[in-house]
LUMLUM-107093 format. One record per residue: residue number from 0; x, y, z of N, C-alpha, C in turn. Coordinates in steps of 0.05 Angstrom, whole numbers. Last residue first. Example, Ala and Ser with C-alpha at 12.3 -4.5 7.8 and 13.67 -1.06 7.14 Angstrom:
<rs>
R,rotor,n_east,n_north,n_up,ca_east,ca_north,ca_up,c_east,c_north,c_up
R,1,257,-45,142,273,-21,143,258,1,157
R,0,264,-114,156,246,-90,156,264,-66,156
</rs>
This chain:
<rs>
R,rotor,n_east,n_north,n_up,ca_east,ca_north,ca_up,c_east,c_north,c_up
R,392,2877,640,972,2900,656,979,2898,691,984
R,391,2857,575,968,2859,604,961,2870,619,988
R,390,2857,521,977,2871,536,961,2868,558,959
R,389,2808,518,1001,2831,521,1016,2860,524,992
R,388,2772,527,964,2779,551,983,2793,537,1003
R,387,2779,487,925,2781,514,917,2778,525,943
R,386,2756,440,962,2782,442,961,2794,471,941
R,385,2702,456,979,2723,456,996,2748,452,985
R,384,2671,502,932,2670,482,941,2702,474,958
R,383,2620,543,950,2650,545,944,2648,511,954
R,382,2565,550,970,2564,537,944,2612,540,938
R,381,2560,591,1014,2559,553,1018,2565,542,988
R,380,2575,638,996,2599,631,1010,2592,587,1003
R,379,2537,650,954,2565,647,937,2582,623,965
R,378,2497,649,998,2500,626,974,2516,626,963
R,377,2507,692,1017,2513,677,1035,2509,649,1011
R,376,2513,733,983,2531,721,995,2534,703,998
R,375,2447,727,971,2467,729,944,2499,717,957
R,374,2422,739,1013,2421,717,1007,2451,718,989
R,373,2416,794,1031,2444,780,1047,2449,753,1025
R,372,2378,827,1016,2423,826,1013,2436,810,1019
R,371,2336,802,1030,2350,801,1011,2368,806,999
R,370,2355,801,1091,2360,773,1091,2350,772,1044
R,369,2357,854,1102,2374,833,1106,2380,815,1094
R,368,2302,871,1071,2329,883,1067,2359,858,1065
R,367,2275,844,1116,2263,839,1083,2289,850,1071
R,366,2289,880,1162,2301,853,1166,2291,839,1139
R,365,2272,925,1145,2290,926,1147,2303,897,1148
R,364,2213,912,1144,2225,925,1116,2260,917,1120
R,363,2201,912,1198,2195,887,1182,2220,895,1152
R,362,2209,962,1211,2226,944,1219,2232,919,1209
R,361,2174,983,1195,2205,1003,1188,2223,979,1197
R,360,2125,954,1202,2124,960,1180,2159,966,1179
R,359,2127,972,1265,2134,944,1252,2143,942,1229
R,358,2120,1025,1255,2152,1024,1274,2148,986,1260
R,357,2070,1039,1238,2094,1047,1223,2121,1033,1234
R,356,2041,1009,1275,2037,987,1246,2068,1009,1233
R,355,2049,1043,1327,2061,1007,1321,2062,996,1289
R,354,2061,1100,1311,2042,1082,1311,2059,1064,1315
R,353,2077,1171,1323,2091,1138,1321,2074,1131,1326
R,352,2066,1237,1321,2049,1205,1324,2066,1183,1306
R,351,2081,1293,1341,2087,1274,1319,2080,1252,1328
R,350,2055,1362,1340,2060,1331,1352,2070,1318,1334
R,349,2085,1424,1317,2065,1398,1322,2068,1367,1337
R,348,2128,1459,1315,2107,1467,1337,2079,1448,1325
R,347,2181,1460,1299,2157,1462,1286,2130,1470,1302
R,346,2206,1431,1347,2217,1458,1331,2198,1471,1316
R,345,2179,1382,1367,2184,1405,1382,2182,1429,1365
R,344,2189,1353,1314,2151,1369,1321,2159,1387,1340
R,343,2241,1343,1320,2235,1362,1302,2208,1370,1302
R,342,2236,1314,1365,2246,1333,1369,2248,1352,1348
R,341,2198,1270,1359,2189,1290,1372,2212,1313,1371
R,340,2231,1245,1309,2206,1263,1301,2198,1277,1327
R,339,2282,1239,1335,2285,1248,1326,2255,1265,1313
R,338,2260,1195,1378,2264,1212,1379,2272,1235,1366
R,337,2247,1155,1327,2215,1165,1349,2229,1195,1369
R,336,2302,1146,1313,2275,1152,1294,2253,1168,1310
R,335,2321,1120,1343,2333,1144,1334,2310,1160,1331
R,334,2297,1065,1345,2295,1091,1373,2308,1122,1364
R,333,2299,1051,1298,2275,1055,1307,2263,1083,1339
R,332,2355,1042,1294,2332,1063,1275,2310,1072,1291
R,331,2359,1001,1328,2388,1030,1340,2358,1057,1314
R,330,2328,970,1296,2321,976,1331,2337,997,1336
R,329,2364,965,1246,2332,966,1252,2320,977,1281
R,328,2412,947,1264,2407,973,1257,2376,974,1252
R,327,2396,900,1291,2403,911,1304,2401,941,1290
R,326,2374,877,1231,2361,875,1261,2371,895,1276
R,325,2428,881,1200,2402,890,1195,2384,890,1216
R,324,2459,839,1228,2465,868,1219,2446,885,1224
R,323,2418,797,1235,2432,816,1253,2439,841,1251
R,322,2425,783,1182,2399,792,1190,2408,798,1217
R,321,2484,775,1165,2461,793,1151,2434,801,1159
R,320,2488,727,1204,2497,750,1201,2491,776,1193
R,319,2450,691,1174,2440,695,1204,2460,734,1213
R,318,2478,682,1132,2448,693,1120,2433,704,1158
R,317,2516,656,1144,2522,686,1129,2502,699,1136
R,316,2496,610,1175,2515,633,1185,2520,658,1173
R,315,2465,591,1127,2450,596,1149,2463,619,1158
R,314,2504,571,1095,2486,591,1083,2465,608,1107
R,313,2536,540,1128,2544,560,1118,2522,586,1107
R,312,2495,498,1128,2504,503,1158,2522,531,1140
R,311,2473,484,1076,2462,498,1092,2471,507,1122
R,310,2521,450,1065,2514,481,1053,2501,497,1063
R,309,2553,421,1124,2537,426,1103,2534,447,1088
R,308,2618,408,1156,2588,433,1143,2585,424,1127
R,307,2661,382,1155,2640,365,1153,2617,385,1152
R,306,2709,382,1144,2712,383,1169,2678,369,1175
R,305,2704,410,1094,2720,395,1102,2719,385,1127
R,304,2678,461,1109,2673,445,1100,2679,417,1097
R,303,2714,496,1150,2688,479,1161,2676,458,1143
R,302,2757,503,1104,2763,479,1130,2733,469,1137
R,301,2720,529,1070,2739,510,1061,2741,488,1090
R,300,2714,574,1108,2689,564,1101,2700,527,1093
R,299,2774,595,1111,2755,587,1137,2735,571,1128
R,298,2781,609,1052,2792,588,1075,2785,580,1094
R,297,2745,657,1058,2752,638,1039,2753,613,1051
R,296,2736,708,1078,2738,684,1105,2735,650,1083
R,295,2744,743,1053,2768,740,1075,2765,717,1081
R,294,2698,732,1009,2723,735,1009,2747,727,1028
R,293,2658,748,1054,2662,711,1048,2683,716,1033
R,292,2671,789,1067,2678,777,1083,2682,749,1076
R,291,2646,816,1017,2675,819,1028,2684,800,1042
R,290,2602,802,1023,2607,793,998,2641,796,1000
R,289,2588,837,1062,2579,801,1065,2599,792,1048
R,288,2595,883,1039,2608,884,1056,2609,848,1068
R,287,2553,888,993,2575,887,987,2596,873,1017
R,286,2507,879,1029,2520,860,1015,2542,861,1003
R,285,2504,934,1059,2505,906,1077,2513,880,1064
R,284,2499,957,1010,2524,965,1030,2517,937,1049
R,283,2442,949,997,2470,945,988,2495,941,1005
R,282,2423,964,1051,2423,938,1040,2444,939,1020
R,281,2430,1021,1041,2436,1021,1060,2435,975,1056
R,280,2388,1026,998,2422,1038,996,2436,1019,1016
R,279,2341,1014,1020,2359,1000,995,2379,1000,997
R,278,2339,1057,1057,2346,1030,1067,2352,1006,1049
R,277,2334,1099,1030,2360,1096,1043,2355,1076,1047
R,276,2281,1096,1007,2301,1085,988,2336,1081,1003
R,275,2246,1103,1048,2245,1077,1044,2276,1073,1023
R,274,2235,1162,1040,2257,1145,1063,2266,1125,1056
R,273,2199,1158,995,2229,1168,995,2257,1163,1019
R,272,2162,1126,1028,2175,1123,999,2205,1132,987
R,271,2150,1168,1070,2156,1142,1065,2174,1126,1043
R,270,2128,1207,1029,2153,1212,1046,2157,1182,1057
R,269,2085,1175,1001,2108,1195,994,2142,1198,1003
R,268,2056,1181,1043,2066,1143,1031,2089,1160,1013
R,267,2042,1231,1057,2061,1217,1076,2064,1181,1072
R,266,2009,1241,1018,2032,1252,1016,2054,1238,1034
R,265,1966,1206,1014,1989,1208,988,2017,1224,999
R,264,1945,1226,1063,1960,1196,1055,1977,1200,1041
R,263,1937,1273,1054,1953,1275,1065,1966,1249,1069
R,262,1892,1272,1017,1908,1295,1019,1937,1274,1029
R,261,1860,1234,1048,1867,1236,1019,1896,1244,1015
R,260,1843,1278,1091,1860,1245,1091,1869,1239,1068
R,259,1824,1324,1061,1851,1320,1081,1862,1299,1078
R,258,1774,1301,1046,1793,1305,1021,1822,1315,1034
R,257,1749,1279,1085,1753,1267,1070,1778,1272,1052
R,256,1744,1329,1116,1757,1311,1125,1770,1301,1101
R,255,1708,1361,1076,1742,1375,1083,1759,1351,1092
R,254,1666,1337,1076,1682,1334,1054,1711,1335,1072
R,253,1645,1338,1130,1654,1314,1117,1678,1311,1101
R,252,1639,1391,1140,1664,1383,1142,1679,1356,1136
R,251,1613,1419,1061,1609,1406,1108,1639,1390,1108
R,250,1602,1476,1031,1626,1457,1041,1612,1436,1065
R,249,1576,1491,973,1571,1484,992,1600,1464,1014
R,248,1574,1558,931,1598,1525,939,1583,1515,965
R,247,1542,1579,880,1540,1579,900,1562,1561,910
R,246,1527,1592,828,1529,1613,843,1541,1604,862
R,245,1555,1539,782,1537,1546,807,1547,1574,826
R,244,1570,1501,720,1578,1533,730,1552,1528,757
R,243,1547,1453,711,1583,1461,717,1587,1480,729
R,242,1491,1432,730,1502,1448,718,1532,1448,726
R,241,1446,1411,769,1473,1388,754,1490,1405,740
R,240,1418,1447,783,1433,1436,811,1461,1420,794
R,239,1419,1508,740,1411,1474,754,1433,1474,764
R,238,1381,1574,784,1416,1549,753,1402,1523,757
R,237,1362,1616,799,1349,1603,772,1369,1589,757
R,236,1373,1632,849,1397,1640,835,1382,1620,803
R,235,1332,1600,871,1337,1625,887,1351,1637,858
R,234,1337,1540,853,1322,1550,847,1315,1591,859
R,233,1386,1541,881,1390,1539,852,1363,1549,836
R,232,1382,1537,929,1397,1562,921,1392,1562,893
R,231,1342,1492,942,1333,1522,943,1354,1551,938
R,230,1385,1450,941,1360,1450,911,1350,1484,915
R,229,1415,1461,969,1424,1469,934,1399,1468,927
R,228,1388,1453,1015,1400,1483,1014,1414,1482,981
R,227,1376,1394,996,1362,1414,1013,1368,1443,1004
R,226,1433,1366,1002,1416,1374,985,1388,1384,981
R,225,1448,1386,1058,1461,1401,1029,1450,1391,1007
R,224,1407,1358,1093,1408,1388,1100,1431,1399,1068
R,223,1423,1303,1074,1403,1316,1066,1394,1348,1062
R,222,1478,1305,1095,1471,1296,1064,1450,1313,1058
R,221,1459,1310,1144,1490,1327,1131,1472,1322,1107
R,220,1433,1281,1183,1423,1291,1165,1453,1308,1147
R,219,1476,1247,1213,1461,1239,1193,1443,1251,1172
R,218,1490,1287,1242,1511,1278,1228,1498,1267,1206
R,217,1437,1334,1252,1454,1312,1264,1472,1303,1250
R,216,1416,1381,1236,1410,1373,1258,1420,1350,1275
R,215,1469,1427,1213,1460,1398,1206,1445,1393,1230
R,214,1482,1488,1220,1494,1469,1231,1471,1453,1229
R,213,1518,1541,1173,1500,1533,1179,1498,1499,1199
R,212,1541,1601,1151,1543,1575,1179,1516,1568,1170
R,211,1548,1638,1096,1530,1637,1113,1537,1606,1130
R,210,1567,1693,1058,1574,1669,1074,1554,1664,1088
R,209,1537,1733,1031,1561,1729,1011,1568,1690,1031
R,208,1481,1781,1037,1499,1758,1053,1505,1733,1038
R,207,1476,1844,1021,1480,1823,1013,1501,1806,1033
R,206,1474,1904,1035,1451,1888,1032,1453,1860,1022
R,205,1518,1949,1061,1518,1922,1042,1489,1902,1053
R,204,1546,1984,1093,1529,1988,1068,1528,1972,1048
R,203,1567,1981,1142,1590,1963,1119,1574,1974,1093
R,202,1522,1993,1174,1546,2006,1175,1566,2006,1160
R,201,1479,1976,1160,1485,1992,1153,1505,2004,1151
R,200,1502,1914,1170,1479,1924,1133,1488,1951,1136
R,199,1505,1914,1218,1531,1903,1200,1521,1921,1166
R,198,1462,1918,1247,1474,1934,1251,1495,1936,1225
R,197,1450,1862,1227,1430,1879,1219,1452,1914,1226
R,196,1487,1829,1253,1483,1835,1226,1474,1853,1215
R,195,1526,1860,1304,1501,1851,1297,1493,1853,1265
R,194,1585,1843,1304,1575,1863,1307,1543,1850,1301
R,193,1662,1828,1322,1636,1820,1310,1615,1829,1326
R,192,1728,1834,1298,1705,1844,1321,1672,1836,1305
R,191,1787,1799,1295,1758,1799,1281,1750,1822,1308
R,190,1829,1784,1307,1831,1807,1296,1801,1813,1285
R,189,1824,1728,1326,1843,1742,1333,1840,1778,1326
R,188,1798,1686,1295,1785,1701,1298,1795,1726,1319
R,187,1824,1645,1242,1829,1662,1266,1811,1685,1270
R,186,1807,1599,1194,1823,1617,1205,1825,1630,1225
R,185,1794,1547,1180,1779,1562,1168,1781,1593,1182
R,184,1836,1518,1203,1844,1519,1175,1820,1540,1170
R,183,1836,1557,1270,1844,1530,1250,1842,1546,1218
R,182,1838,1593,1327,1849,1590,1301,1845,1560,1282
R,181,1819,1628,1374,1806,1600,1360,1828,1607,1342
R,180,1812,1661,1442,1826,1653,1411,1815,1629,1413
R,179,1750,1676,1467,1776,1671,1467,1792,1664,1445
R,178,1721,1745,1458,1724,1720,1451,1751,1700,1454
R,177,1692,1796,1499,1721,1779,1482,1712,1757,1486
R,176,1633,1843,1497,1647,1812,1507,1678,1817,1485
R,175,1614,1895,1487,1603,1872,1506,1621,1849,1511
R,174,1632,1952,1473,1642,1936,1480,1629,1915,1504
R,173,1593,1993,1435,1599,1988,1464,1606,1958,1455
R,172,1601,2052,1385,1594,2017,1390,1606,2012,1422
R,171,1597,2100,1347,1601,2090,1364,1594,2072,1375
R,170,1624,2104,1288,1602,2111,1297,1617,2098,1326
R,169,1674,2117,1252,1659,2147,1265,1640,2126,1280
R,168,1685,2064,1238,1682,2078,1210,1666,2108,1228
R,167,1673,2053,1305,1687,2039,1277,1664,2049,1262
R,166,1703,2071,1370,1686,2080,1340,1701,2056,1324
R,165,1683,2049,1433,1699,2042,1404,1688,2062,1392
R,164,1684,2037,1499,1671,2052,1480,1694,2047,1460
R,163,1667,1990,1554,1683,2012,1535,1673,2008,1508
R,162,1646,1942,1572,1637,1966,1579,1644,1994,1569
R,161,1713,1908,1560,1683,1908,1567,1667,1928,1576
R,160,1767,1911,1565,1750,1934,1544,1708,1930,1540
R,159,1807,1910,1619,1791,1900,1608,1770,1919,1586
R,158,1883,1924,1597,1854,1939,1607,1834,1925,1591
R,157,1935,1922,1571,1918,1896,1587,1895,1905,1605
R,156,1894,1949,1506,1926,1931,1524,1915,1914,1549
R,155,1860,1966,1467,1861,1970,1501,1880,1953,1526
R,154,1878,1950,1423,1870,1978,1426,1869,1978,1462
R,153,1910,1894,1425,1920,1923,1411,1912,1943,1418
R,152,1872,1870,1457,1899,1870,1469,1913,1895,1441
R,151,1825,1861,1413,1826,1869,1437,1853,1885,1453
R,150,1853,1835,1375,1847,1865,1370,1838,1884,1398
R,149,1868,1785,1400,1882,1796,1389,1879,1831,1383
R,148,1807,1773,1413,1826,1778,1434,1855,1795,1424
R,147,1752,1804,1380,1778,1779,1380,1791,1788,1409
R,146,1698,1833,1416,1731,1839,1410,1742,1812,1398
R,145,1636,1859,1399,1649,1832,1411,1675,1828,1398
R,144,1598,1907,1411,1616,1896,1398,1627,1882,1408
R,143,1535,1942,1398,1545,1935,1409,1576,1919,1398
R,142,1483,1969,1370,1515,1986,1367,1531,1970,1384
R,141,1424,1942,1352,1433,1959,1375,1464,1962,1365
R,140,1374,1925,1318,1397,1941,1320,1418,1956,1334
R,139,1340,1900,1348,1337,1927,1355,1361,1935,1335
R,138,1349,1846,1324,1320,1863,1321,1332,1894,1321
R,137,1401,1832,1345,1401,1839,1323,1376,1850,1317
R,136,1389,1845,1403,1415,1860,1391,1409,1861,1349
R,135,1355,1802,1412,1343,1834,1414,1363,1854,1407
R,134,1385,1748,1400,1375,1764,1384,1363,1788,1381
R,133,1460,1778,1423,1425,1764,1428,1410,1772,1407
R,132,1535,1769,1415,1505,1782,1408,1484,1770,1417
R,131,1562,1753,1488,1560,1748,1459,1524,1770,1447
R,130,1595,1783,1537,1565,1758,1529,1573,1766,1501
R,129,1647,1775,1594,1626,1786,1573,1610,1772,1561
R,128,1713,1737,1558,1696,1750,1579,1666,1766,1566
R,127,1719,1690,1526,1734,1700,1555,1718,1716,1576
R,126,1674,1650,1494,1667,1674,1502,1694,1682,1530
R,125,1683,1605,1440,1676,1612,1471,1687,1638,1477
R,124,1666,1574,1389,1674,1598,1398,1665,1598,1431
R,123,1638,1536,1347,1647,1524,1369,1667,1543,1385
R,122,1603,1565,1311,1629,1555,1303,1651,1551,1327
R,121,1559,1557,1329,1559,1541,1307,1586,1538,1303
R,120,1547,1583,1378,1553,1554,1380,1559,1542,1353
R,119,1554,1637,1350,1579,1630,1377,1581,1596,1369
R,118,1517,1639,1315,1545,1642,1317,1569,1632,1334
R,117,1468,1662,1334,1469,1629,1326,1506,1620,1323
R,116,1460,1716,1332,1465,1699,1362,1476,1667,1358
R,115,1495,1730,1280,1479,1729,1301,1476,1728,1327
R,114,1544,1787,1245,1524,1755,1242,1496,1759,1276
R,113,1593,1819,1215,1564,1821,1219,1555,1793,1227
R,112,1652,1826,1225,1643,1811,1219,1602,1813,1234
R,111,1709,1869,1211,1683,1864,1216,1660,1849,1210
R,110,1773,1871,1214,1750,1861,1197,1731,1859,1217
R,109,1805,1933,1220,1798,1907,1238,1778,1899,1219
R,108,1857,1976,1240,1834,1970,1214,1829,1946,1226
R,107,1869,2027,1277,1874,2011,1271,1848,2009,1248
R,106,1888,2073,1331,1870,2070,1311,1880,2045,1289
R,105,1882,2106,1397,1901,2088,1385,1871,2080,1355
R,104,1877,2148,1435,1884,2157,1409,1904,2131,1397
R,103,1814,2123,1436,1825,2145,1448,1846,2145,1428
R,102,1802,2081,1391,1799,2081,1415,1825,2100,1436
R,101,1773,2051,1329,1790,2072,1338,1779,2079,1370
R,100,1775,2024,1259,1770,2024,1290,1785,2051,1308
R,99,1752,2014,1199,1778,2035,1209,1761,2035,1249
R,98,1740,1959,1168,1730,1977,1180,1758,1988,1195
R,97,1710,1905,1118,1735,1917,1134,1732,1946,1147
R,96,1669,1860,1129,1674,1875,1113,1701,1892,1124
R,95,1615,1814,1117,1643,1821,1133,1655,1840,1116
R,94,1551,1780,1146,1569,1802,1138,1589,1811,1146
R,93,1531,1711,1143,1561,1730,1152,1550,1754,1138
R,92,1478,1672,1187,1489,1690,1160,1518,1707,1171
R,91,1477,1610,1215,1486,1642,1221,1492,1656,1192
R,90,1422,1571,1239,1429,1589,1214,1454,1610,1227
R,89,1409,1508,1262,1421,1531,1262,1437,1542,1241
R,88,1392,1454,1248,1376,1463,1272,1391,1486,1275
R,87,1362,1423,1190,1388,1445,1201,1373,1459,1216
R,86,1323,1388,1174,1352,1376,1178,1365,1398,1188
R,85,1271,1419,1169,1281,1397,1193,1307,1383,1192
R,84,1280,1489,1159,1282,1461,1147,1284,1437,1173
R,83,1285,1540,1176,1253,1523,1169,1265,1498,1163
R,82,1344,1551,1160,1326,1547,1188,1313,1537,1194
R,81,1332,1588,1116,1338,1554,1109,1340,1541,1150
R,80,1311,1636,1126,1294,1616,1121,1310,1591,1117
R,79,1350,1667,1128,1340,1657,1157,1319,1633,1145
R,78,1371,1680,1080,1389,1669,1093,1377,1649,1116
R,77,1330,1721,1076,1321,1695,1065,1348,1675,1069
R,76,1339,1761,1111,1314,1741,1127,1310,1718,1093
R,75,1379,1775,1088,1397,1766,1114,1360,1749,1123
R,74,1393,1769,1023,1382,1788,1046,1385,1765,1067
R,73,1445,1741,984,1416,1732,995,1414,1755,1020
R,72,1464,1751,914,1472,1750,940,1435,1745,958
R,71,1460,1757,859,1481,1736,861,1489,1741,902
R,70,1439,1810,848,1418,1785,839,1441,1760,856
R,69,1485,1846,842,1468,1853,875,1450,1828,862
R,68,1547,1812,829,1520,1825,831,1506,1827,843
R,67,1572,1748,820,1575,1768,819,1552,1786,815
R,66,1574,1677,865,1574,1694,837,1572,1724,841
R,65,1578,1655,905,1609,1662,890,1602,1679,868
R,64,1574,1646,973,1557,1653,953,1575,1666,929
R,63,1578,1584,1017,1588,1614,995,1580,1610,979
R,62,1559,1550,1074,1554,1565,1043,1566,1588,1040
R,61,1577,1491,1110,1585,1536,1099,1584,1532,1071
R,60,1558,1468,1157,1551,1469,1140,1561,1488,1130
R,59,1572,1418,1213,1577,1442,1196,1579,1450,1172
R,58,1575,1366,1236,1554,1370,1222,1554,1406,1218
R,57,1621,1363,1259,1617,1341,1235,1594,1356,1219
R,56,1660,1415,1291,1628,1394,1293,1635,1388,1262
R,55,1698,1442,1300,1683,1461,1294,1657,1439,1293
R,54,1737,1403,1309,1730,1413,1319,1708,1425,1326
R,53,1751,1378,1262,1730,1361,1279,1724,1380,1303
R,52,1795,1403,1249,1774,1413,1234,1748,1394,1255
R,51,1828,1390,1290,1815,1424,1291,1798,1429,1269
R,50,1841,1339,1284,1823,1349,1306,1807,1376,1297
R,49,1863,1348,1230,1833,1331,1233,1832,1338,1264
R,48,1911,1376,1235,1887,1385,1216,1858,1368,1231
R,47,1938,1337,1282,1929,1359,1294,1909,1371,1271
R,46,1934,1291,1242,1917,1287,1262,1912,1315,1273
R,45,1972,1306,1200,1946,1295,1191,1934,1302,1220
R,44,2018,1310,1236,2002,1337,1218,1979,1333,1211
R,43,2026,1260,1245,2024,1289,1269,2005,1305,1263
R,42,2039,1235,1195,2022,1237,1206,2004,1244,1241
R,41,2091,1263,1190,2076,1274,1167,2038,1265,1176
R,40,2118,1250,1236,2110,1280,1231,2097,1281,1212
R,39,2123,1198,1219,2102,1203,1244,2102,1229,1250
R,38,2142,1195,1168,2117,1178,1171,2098,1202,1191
R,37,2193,1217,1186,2184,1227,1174,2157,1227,1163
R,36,2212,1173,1227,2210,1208,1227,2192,1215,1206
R,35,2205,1130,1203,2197,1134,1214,2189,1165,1225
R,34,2250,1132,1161,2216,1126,1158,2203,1137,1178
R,33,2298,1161,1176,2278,1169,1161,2245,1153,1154
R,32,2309,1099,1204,2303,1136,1224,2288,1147,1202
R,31,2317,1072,1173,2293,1071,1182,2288,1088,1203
R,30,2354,1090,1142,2335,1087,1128,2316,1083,1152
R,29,2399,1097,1187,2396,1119,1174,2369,1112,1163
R,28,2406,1036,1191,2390,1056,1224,2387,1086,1208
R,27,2420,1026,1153,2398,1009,1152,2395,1033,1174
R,26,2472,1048,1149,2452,1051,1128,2427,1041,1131
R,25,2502,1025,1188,2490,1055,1196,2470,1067,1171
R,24,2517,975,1184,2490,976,1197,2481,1006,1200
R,23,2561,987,1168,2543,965,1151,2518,981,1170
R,22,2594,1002,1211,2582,1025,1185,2567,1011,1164
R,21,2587,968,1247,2574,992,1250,2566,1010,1219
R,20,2634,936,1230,2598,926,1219,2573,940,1229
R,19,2665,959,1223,2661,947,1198,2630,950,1201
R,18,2677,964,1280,2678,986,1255,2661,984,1236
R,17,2681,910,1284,2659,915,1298,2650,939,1282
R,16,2697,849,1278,2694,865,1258,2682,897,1268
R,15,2684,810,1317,2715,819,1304,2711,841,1285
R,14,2623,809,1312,2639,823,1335,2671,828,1323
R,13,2612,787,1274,2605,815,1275,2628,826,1287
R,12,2631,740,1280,2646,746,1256,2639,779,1261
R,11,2602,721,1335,2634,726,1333,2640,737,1306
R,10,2554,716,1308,2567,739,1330,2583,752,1327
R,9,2560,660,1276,2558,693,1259,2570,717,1278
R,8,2570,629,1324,2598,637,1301,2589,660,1286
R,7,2520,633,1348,2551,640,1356,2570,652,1340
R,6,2489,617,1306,2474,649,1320,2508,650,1329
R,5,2502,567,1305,2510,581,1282,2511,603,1296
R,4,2488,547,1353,2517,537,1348,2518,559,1328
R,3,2443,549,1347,2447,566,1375,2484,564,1358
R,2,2418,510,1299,2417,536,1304,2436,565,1326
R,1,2477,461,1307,2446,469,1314,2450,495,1309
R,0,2506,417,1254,2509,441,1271,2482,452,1278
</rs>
């Protein structure tokens, strides 16, 4: 009997069966909807984190300063000195502090964020309207203020607030620019107003810069530009560099990458993993249900034998059956699947990324399923021998 001859007769056994062999196959399209869904939202999520941290540049540098006390913080011109260095082509020191705002008779609390001119480009910020601080803003000290958009649209609704007047904490500050929204993992600048450092010292009454941007002169210096800025915190703050305990944390976004992907493999081989087990389930059920049929179809096998099948012309037909099953609920999965993650990223509000290596991988697994549920059958069916199954009843 040729291949094309068997592919028939298995058909036909699906096809009479059809109920039957839907709900065989709805465990395999259940297991590999969950792979897949759940794979390509879990790696959605990976990718929208890693753009928006790639956002801010590779070569971003942020120091915090963690320890406690006016000795455990840096004045804003020895912040400026790591500048001098030939690996970091830009400094922004933070002062931030919280402040009571207020504009005719609407009043609010808004963080205040002291820094530079170096600011805008370091943390990849664009300007809606209006200009950003200069450095004759931070020399002179001048009273000027740069809105989030969010804090913007609270105190002066849909009136542009450029050229307008603020108090924060009584004094009075002019409104130079909005910023457009930004948000990622190192947070929102929505509710921020940002002020000239130097202005920031007196107004917040704080002589100490706690954060500080800093941006790598290239990807390649990263390394160097952070061992650089430890060796001169440590000698600043008198610790060693090898010590457990450090004043100080250095982040670049290398790390953050690094320890995201990490992050987020483990978690989405995870969810994988746990998908992966409906399609066990779901293989069982495809063998019990094999294991049925070579039951019913006792007698039938008996005649073909008799008649002149081989073992392998039987073992083939079960074992071709079983991987149909499985095939077809593999592909009815697969499409479930890719629609089912964009429509739950809809609800959620991320993308969801189907790859080819996940959708092969959900598919390969599934027909590995088949044809190891299936075997066990399909060898009970060719190993009966012909005159016990035409005796049976």
């Amino acid at each position: 009997m040729d291949i094309l001859q068997t592919i028939k007769i298995a058909m036909r056994g699906i096809l009479d069966n059809k109920l039957r062999s839907f709900l065989t196959m709805l465990g395999i399209i259940i297991g590999v909807t969950s792979v897949i869904a759940l794979v390509s939202i879990g790696q959605g999520a990976t990718s929208q984190v890693t753009e928006q941290i790639q956002s801010l540049g590779s070569n971003l540098l942020t120091v915090n300063i963690t320890g406690r006390g006016a000795n455990t913080t840096l004045s804003y011109e020895e912040a400026m000195e790591f500048g001098e260095s030939p690996y970091i082509s830009a400094v922004a020191p933070i002062m931030n502090g919280s402040a009571t705002v207020k504009h005719g008779n609407k009043n609010t609390t808004a963080q205040i964020q002291g820094t530079n001119e170096e600011f805008l480009g370091i943390r990849n910020y664009k300007l809606a309207e209006g200009r950003f601080i200069t450095s004759a803003d931070v020399y002179m000290r001048q009273k000027i203020a740069i809105l989030g958009p969010g804090i913007a649209e609270d105190i002066f609704g849909l009136v542009s607030p450029v050229g307008q007047e603020i108090k924060i904490n009584g004094q009075i500050f002019k409104v130079v620019g909005i910023l457009e929204s930004s948000s990622s993992m190192m947070g929102s600048n929505d509710e921020d107003i940002y002020i000239p450092v130097t202005t920031a010292e007196r107004l917040l009454q704080n002589r100490g810069v706690r954060t500080i941007y800093m941006q790598a002169a290239s990807e390649d210096t990263v390394e160097l530009a952070t061992q650089e800025i430890s060796v001169k915190l440590s000698r600043i703050f008198k610790t060693d560099t090898n010590s457990d305990f450090q004043a100080y944390r250095i982040f670049s976004q290398t790390e953050m990458l690094d320890t995201l992907n990490e992050t987020t493999s483990t978690l989405t081989m995870m969810l994988g993993g746990i998908a992966a087990i409906s399609l066990l389930v779901g293989g069982i059920g495809i063998m019990n249900i094999m294991l049925v049929s070579v039951t019913e179809r006792t007698r039938e096998i008996g005649i073909r034998k008799a008649l002149g099948a081989r073992k392998r012309d039987i073992l083939s037909q079960f074992l071709i059956e079983s991987l149909v099953l499985s095939g077809i609920g593999g592909v009815i999965g697969i499409i479930v699947g890719i629609l089912m993650s964009r429509g739950i990223a809809q609800v959620i509000g991320i993308t969801a990324k189907t790859t080819y290596s996940v959708t092969a991988i959900a598919f390969g697994f599934s027909m590995l399923v088949g044809i190891f549920f299936g075997l066990y059958p399909a060898n009970k069916a060719s190993s009966l021998k012909p005159i016990e199954a035409l005796r049976y009843e």
